[in-house]
N, C-alpha and C positions, 0 to 999 in steps of 0.2 A: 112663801113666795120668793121667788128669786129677779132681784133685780139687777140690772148694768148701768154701772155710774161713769158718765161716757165724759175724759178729759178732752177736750178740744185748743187746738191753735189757728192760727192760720199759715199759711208760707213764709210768712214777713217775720213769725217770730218762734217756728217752728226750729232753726239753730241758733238759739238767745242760748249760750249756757248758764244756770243757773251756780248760786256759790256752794259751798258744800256742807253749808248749816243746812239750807233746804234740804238736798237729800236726808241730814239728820230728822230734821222735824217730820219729813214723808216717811220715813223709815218708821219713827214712834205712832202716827195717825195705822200706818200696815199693819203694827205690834197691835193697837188698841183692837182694829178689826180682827186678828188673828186671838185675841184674849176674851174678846166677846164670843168667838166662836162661830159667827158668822159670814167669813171670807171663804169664797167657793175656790176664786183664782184674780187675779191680778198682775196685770203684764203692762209697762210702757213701752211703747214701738218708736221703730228706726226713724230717721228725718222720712222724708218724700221721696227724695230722693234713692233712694232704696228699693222703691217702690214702682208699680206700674198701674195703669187703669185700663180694665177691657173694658171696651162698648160694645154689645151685641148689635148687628144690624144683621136684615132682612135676608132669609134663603139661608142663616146657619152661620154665616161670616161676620167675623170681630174685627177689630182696630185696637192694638194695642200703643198707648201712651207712655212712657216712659217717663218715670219721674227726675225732676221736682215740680210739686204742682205749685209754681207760685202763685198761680194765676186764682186758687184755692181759695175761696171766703173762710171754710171749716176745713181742718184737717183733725181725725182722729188722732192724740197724742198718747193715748191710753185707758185705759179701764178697769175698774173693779167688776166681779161679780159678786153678793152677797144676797146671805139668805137671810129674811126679818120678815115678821109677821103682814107687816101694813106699807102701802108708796109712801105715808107719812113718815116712817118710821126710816124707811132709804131715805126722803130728804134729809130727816134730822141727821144721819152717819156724813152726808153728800157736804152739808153747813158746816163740817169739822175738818171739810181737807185744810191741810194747811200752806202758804203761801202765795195766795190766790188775790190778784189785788183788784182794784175799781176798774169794773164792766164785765171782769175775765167769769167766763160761766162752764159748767158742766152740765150734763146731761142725765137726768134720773129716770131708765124704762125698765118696764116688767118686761121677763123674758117668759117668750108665749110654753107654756106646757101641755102637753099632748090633749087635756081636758078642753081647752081651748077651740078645739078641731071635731071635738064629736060631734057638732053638725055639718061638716063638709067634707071628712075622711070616713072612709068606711072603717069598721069593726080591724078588719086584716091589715090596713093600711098601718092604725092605729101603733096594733100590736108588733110589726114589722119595725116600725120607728122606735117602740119603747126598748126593742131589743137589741137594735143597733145602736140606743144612747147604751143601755146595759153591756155592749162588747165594749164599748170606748172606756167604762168606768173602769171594767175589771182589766185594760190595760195600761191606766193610770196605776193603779193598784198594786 
């Protein structure tokens, strides 16, 4: 099963720079996931600011937003994906990030797999989808 261990901030402390033992200690928790063998991908992203927000509304037409969202309760600051047999087993990896202090939380979801949908996708739909994850693989590759 493949899960996503979702890091979160808010606006308020989305540009906190951290010192640069942290990135050591993040860097060795990467190594550990990448020595287990079960690190799919792993990216931290830009402040907000960098960023925009579409809102779909009504007849086909959006509003685009313009970052920084301070206004943000949650802001996405990063993620893992990994692959481990059981959710228990992503929380146990999720309890080892390191430099994470009192309140601060991450997020631990299974990411849905096409098996998931075989009762609301047809057969064709299915097969369509499994094919275009398979183009995107063999262009990482």
């Amino acid at each position: 099963m493949r899960f996503m261990i979702i890091v979160k901030n808010s606006g308020q402390t989305e540009n906190v720079e951290l010192p640069p033992e942290a990135y050591e200690e993040m860097g060795k928790y990467n190594q550990s996931l990448v020595d287990a063998g079960i690190l799919l991908a792993g990216e931290g992203l830009t402040a907000s600011k960098d960023g925009a927000i579409v809102t779909f509304r009504k007849g086909g037409k959006f509003e685009v937003k313009d970052g920084p969202f301070t206004e943000a309760k949650e802001l996405v600051a990063g993620f893992w994906i990994i692959q481990v047999k059981s959710r228990d087993e992503a929380v146990e990896w999720a309890k080892r990030i390191p430099g994470f202090t009192d309140g601060e939380t991450v997020e631990v979801r299974r990411v849905a797999e096409m098996s998931d949908f075989d009762d609301v996708m047809s057969p064709e739909a299915i097969a369509r989808e499994e094919g275009w994850r398979e183009q995107i693989s063999n262009k990482s590759n």
